[in-house]
N, C-alpha and C positions, 0 to 999 in steps of 0.2 A: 195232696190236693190243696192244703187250703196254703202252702208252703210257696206254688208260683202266683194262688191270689194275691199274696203277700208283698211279694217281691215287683209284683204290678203296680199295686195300690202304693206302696214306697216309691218306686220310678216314678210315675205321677205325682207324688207329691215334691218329690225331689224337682224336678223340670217345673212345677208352678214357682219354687222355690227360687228356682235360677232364672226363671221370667219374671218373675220380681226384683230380682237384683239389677237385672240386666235395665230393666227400664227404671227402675231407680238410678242407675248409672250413667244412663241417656238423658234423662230431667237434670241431673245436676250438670252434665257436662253442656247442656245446653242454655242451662240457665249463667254459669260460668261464661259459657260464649257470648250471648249478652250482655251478662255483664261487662265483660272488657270490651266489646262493640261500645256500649252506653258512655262508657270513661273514655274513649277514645274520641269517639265524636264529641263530648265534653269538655275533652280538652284542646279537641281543634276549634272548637266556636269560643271557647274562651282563650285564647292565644289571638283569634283574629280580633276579637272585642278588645281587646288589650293592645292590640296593633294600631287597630285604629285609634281609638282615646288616645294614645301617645302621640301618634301620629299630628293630630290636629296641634297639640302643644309642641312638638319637637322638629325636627326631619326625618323622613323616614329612614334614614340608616341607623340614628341614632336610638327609634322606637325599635329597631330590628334587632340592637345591640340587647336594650333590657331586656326584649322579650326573650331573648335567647340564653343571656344571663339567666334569667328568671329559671326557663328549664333547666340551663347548666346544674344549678344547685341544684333541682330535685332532683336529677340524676346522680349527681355526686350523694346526696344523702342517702337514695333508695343504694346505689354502691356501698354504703357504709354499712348499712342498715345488713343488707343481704351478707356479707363479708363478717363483720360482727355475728351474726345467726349462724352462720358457716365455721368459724372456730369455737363458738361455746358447744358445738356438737350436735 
């Protein structure tokens, strides 16, 4: 008798357990998606602020050139960065 109360009252706890996870795992993957939403539009309003301001002093090929440079390198570095983390293990 009290052997499949037992085994009830564990299955419920176990399923509260894993609906806890679950939606812990949905808030962070959401909150992640945010965030690289936030960086991403961040970094398109700041690439066109940068366009422009160059713009005004330059041509705009040549404003097109930095600003493109400018990403080059962080790309190159987040390369390095990721590649480096990837051989140490």
């Amino acid at each position: 008798m009290i052997g499949p109360l037992l085994r009830v009252a564990a299955t419920a706890a176990a399923a509260r357990t894993l609906r806890t996870a679950a939606h812990d795992a949905a808030m962070r993957a959401m909150l992640a998606l945010g965030a690289a939403l936030a960086v991403g539009v961040g970094a398109l309003c700041l690439t066109c602020s940068a366009y422009i301001v160059l713009a005004r002093s330059l041509d705009p090929a040549a404003a097109w050139a930095i600003v493109g440079a400018f990403w080059g390198v962080i790309g190159l570095l987040y390369f390095l960065s990721v590649a480096n983390r990837r051989r140490r293990g």
